[in-house]
C-alpha positions as CSV (number, residue, x, y, z in Angstrom):
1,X,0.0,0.0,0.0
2,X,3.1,2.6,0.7
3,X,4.3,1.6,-2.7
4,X,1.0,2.3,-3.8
5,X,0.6,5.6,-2.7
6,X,4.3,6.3,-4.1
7,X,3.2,5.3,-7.5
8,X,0.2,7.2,-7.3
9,X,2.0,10.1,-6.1
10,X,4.8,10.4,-8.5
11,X,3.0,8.9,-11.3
12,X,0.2,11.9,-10.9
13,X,2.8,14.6,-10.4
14,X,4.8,13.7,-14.0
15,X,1.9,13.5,-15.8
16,X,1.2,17.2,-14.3
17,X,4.7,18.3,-15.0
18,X,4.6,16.8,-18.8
19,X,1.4,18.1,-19.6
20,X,1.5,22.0,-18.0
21,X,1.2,24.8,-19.9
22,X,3.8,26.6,-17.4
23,X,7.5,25.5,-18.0
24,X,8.8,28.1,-14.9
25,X,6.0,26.0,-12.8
26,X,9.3,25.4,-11.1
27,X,10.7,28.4,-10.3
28,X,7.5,29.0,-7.6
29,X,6.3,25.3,-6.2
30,X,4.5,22.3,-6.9
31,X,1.1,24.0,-5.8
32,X,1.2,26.0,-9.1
33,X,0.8,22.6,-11.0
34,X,-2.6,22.8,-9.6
35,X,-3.5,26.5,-10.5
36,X,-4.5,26.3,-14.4
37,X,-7.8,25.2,-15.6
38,X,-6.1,22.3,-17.8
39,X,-5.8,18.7,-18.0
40,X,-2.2,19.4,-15.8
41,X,-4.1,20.7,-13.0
42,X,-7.0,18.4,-13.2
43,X,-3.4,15.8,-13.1
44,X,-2.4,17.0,-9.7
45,X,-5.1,17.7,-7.9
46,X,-7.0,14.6,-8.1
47,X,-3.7,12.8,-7.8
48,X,-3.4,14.4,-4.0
49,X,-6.5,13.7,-3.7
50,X,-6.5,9.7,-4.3
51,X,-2.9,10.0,-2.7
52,X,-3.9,11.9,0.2
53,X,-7.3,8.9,0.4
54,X,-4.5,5.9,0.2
55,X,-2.2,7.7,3.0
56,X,-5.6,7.6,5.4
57,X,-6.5,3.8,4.2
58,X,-2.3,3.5,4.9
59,X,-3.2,4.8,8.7
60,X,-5.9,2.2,9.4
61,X,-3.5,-0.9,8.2
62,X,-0.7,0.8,10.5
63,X,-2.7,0.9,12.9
64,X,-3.8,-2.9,12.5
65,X,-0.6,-4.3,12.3
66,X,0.9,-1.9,15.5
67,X,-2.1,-3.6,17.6
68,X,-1.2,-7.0,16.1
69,X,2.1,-6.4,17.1
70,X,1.5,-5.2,20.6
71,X,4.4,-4.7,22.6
72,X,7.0,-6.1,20.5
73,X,6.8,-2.9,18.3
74,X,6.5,-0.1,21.2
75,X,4.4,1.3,23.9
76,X,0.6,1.1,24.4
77,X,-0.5,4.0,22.4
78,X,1.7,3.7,19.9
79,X,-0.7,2.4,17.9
80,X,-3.3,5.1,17.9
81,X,-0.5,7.6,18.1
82,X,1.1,6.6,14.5
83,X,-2.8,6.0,12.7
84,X,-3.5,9.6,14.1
85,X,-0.3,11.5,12.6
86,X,-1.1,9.6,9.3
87,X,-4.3,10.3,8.6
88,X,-3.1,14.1,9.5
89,X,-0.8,13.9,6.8
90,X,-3.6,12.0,4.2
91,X,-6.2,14.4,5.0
92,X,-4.4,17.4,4.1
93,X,-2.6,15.9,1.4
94,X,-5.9,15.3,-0.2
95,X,-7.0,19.1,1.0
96,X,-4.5,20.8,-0.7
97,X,-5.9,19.1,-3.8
98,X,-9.2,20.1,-3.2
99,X,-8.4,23.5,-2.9
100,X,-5.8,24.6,-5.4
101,X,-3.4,27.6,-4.3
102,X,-5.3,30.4,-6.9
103,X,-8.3,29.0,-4.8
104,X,-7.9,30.5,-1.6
105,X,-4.0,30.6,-1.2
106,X,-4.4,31.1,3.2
107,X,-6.6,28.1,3.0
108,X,-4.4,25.8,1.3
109,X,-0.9,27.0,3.2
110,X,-2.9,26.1,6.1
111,X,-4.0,22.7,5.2
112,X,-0.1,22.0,3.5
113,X,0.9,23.4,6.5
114,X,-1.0,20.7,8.9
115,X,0.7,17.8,6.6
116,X,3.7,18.8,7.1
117,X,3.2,18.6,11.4
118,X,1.5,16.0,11.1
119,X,4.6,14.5,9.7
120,X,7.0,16.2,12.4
121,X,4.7,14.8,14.9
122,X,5.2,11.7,13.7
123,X,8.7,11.7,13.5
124,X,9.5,13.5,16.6
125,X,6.8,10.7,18.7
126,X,8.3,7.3,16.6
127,X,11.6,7.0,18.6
128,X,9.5,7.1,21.8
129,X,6.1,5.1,21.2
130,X,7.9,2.7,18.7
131,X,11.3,1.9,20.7
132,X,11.4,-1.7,20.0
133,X,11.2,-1.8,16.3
134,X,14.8,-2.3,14.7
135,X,17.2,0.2,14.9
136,X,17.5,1.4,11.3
137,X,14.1,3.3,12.0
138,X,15.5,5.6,15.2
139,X,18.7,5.7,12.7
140,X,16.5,6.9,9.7
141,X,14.3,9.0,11.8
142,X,17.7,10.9,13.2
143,X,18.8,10.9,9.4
144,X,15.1,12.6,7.9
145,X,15.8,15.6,10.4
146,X,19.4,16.3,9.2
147,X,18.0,16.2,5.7
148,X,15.0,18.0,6.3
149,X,16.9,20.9,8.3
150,X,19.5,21.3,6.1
151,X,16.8,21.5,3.2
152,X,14.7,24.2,5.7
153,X,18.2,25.9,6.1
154,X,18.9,26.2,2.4
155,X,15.4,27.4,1.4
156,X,15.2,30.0,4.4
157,X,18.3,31.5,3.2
158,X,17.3,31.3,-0.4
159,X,20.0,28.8,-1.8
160,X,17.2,26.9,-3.1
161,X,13.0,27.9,-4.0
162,X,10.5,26.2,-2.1
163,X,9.7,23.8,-5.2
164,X,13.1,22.2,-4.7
165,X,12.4,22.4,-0.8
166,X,9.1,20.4,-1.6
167,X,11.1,17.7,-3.1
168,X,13.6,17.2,-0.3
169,X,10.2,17.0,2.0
170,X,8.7,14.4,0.1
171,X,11.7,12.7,-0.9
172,X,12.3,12.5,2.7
173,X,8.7,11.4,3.8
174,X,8.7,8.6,1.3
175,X,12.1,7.6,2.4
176,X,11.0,7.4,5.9
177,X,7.7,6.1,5.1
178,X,9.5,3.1,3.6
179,X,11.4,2.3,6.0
180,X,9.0,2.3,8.8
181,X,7.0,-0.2,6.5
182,X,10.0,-2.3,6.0
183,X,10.4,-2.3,10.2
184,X,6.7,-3.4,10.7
185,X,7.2,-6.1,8.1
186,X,10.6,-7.2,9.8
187,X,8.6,-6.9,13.2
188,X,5.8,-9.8,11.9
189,X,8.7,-11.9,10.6
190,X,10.4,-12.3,14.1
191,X,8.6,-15.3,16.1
192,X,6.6,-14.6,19.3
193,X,8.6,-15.5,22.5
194,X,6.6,-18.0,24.1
């Protein structure tokens, strides 16, 4: 399903970028894929949209296989902790399609702007509620910050423009995002202690 949403995702976003009547799109951010009343636009919005739907279906089959897992993956909320900082980050991915930037440009900084705590949240909660999954996750959690703080530093002091900034998030989301499926699937692998 992860894979899923990355296909979905990336797939949606390079059909925008092929088909947009704007070649400096990228000079600005992604969100101006989804400003034009073409077939590019109607490309990225409904692609957050479905992405955004896949994250929150993503959340509930977290959220299954963390109660599965019980205390072999972390502590007792962990669980609803992880399912609720995902569906954060679904919901508004799929808001910030429904309401394009030339929309109503405070609404949708908002919503992008509760996708990217919810993500924060759930980086800055996963070393504490999900201490016993294997160690490459606390490693790649440690990792995502450096990346995503250097990538923060560079945009503040305008080395690079927030569309290249949006790709060092994501890129970093996804990365993470992988990995933490990779953990839950190495936590089912490893027998029960009798």
């Amino acid at each position: 399903l992860a894979g899923l949403v990355l296909v979905v995702l990336v797939g949606g976003i390079l059909a925008s970028i092929l088909t947009t009547s704007d070649p400096s799109w990228w000079q600005l951010h992604f969100s101006q894929l989804g400003t034009f009343h073409d077939l590019s636009a109607a490309f990225f919005n409904t692609t957050l949209k479905v992405g955004g739907s896949l994250v929150v279906v993503y959340a509930v089959r977290v959220r299954r296989d963390l109660r599965r897992l019980g205390r072999r993956a972390g502590r007792r909320g962990a669980p609803t902790s992880a399912a609720f900082f995902l569906t954060v980050i679904g919901v508004n991915l799929a808001l910030v399609g429904c309401i394009p930037l030339n929309t109503n440009k405070d609404l949708h900084d908002k919503v992008a702007g509760m996708m990217v705590l919810g993500f924060a949240a759930l980086l800055l909660t996963s070393p504490f509620l999900l201490h016993r999954l294997p160690k490459r996750l606390p490693i790649a959690t440690s990792l995502v910050f450096v990346f995503l703080f250097a990538g923060a530093w560079l945009f503040v002091t305008s080395t690079i423009n927030l569309a290249l900034f949006e790709v060092i998030a994501f890129s970093a989301m996804f990365t993470w995002s992988g990995i933490f499926t990779h953990c839950l699937t190495g936590a089912h692998a490893r027998p029960v202690a009798a």
